[in-house]
C-alpha positions in Angstrom: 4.5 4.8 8.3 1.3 4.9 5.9 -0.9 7.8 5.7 -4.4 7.4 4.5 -5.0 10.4 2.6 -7.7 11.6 4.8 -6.0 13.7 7.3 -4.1 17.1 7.0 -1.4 17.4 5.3 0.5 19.8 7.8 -0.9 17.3 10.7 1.0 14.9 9.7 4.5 16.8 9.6 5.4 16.0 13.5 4.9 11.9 12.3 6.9 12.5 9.1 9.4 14.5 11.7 9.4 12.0 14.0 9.6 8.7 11.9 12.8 10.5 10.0 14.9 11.1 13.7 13.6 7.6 14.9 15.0 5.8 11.8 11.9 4.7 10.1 13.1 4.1 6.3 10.0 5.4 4.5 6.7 7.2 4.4 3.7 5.9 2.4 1.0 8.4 1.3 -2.2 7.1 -0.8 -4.0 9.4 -2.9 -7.6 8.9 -3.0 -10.1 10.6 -5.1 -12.4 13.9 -2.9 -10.0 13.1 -0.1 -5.6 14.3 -1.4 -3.4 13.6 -3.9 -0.5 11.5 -3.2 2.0 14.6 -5.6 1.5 17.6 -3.2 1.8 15.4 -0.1 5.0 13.6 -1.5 6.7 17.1 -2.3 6.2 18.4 1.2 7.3 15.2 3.0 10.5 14.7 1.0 11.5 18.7 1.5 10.6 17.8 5.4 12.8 15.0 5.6 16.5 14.5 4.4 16.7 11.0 3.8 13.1 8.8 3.6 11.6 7.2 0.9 8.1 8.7 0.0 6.1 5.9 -1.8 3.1 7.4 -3.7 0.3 5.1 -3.2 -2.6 4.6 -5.2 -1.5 6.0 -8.8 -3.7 5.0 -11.2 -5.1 6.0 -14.9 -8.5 7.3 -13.8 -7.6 10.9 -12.3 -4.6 12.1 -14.9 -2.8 10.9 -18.2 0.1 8.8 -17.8 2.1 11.3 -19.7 1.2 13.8 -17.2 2.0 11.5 -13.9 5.7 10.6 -15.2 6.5 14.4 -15.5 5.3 14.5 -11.8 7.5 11.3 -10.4 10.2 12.5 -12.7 9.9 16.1 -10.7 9.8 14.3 -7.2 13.0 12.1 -8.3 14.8 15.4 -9.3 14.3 16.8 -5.9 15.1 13.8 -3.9 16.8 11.1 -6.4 16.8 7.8 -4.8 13.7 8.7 -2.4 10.8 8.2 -5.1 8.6 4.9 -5.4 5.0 4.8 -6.8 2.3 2.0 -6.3 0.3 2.0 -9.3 -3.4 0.5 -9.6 -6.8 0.3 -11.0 -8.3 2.6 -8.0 -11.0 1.8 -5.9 -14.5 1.6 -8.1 -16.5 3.3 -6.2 -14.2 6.4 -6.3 -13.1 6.5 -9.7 -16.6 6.2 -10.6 -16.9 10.1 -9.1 -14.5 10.9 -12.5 -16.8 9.0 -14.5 -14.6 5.9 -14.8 -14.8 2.5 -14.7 -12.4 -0.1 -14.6 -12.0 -2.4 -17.2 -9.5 -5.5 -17.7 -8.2 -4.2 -14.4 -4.6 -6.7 -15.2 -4.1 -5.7 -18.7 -5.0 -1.5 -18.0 -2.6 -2.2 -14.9 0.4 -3.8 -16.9 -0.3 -0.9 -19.8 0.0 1.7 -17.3 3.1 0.3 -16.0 4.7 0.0 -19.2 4.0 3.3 -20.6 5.3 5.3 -16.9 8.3 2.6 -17.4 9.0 4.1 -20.8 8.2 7.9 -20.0 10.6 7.6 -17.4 13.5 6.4 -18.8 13.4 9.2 -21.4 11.7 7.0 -24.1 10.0 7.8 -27.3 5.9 6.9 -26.9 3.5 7.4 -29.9 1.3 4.4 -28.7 -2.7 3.4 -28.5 -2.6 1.8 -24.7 -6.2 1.3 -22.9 -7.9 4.1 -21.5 -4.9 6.5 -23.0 -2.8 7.1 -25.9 0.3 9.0 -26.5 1.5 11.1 -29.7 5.2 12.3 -29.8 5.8 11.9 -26.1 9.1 12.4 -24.9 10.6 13.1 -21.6 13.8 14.6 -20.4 13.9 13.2 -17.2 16.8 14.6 -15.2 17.1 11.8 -12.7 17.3 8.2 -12.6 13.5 7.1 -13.0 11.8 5.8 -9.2 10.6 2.3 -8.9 7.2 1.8 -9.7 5.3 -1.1 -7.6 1.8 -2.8 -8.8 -1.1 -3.3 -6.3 -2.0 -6.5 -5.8 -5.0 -8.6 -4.5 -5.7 -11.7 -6.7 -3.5 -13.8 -7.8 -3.5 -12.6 -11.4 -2.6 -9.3 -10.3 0.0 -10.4 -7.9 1.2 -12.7 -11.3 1.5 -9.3 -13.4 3.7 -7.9 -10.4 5.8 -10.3 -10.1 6.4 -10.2 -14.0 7.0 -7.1 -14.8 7.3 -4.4 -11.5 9.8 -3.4 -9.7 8.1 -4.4 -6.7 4.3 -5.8 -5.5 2.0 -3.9 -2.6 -0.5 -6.2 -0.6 -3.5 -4.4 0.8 -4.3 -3.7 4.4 -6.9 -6.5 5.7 -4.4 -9.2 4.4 -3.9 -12.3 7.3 -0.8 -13.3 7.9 -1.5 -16.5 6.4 -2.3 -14.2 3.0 0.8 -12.7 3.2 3.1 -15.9 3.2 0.8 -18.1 0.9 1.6 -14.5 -1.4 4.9 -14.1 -0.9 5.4 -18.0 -1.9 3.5 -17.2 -4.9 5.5 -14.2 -5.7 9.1 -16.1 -5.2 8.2 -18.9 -7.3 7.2 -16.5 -10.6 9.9 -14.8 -9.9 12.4 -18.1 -10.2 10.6 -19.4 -13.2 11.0 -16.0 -15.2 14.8 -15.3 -13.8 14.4 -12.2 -12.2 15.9 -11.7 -9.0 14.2 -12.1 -5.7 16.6 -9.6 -3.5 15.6 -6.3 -6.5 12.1 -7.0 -5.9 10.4 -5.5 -2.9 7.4 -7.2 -1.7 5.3 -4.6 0.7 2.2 -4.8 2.8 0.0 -2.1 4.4 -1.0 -3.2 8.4 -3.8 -1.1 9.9 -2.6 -0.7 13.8 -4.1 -0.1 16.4 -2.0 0.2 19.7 -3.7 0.8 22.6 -4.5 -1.1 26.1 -7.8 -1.2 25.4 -7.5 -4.1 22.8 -11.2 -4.8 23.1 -12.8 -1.2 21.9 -9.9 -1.4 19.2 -11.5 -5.1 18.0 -14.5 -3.6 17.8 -13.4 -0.3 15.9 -11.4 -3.0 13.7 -14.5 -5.0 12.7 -17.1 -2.1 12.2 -14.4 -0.7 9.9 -14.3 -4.0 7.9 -17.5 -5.0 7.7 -18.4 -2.0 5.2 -15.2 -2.8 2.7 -16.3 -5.3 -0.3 -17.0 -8.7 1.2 -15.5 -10.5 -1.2 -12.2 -8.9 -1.4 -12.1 -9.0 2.5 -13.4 -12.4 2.8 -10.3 -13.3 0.3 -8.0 -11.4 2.1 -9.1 -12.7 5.3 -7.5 -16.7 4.2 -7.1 -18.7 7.2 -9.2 -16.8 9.3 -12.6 -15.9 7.5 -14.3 -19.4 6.2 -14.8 -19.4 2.5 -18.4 -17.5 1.9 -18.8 -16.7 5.7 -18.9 -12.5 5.3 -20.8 -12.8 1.5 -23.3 -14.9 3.4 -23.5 -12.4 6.1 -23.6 -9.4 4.2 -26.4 -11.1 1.6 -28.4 -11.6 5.2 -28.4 -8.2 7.0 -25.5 -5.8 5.0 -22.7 -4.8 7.4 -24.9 -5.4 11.0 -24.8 -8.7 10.2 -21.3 -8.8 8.3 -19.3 -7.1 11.8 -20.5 -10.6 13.7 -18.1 -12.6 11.7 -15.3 -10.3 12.8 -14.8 -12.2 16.1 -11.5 -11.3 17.7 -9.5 -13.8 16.4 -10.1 -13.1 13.1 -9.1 -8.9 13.8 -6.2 -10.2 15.1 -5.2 -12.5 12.4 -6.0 -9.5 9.5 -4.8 -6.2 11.8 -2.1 -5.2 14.4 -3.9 -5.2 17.7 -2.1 -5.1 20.4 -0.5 -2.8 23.7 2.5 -0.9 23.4 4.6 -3.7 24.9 2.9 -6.4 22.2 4.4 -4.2 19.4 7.5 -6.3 19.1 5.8 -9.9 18.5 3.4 -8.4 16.2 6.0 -7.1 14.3 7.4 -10.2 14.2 5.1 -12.0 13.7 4.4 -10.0 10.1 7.9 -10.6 9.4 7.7 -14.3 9.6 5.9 -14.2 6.7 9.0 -13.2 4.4 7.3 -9.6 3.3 10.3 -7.0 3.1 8.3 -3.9 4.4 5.2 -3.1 6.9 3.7 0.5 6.4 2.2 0.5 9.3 -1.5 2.9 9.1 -1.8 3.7 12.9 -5.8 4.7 13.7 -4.8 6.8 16.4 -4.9 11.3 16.8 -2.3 12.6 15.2 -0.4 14.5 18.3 -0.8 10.5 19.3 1.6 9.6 16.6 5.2 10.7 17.0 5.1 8.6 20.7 3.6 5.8 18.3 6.9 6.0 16.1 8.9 6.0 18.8 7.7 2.9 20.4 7.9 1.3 17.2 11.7 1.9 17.0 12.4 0.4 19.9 11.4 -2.6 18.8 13.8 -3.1 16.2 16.8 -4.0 17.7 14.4 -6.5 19.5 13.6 -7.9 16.3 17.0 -7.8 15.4 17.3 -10.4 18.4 14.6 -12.4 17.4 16.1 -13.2 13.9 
């Protein structure tokens, strides 16, 4: 289960309840700037739960100091060793820009920030320039075994730097299903050519859901959300289902009234989980045809909506089970 950041944090509890009794394996919370942090959040779900993994989403340079965030995950793996995961980034522009930063050699900031948490958490020695940061007699005393850290991923030089050097790679939500495989692919084949191996890396991807009966109002919901994102990310996101230029076009024309035309319903359903309650086990399926390892699900539904949501969704594993 993903949670955006936007909602409350106590809302949420019955969900993070609900998905621990059902059997759900993790929780995802993304931290976005005005809105939460993904610390506070984490600490609450993993003293709710006794045996999820809470994956911090969205961990970037821009809102603390490096030095600063591995004390936190080193904190959040003390109280619940072997629970902890982070997905680090660049952030989202337009929101870092609120701190008065910018993003700069988004890959090479990305891989810096990765190595120095790397090092910070395993206890290492950092006096070091890195971009954006520096360290001077840094040293941690971490007093558990250091989480996984995961890179967010889009392009493929992103996705390459994941691959390389992380413990794992998230995809973004808006990612077709054709995306996700022609990703995966790529991600399998650097891992081969640089001899790390496939089964310790965990590739993830976030699906915006929508279950309801009324498919129709939730295509629509699906493409007015969309059509305000950054064309060309979506657009690239989109492969298979968006032609190459379509949504820049549209947006150059008329801005997002124009833009929400070329989210017909095919292409919401080839980018999002649409579907009714009993469609919930092909779409699953369907998303795990394409050789991801995980689906945090990011259900667009009330919260008191939620914990019947979970339930239905794990139901459908031993159907999936089946399946395979």
């Amino acid at each position: 289960m993903s949670f955006t950041g936007f909602g409350g944090i106590l809302a949420s509890l019955p969900t993070v309840r609900a998905a621990d009794e059902c059997g759900f394996d993790g929780l995802w919370y993304a931290e976005h700037i005005c809105a939460h942090d993904a610390v506070v959040p984490a600490t609450v779900f993993l003293r709710e739960t006794e045996r999820l993994e809470v994956v911090l989403m969205g961990i970037s340079a821009a809102g603390r100091h490096p030095g600063l965030t591995a004390m936190e995950l080193a904190s959040l793996a003390e109280i619940a060793p072997g629970r902890v995961r982070a997905a680090i980034g660049t952030g989202v522009p337009d929101m870092i820009a609120k701190l008065g930063k910018s993003i700069e050699k988004p890959v090479n900031s990305t891989v810096a920030l990765h190595r120095a948490l790397s090092t910070a958490l395993a206890g290492g020695d950092l006096t070091a320039d890195f971009p954006g940061f520096r360290f001077e007699q840094y040293k941690l005393n971490p007093l558990a075994a250091p989480p996984p850290l995961d890179i967010m991923a889009v392009r493929p030089r992103m996705v390459e730097a994941a691959a390389r050097y992380a413990d794992g790679v998230c995809l973004s939500a808006g990612s077709s299903r054709k995306y996700l495989t022609d990703t995966v692919r790529r991600v399998e084949a650097i891992l081969a050519e640089t001899g790390r191996p496939r089964e310790s890396f965990r590739i993830s991807a976030v699906v915006a859901a929508f279950i309801t009966d009324n498919t129709a109002k939730a295509r629509t919901q699906v493409a007015a959300l969309l059509s305000t994102f950054d064309a060309a990310t979506t657009e690239y996101l989109a492969a298979g289902a968006i032609p190459a230029g379509a949504l820049v076009d549209a947006i150059d024309r008329g801005g997002p009234f124009e833009a929400i035309k070329v989210f017909t319903p095919e292409v919401v359903d080839a980018v999002a989980m649409v579907c009714p309650p009993d469609g919930l086990a092909d779409s699953l399926q369907a998303y795990a045809e394409t050789g991801i390892d995980e689906i945090a699900i990011a259900p667009f539904a009330p919260p008191e909506q939620l914990p019947e949501l979970i339930r239905q969704l794990s139901e459908c594993r031993p159907l999936l089970a089946a399946k395979s």
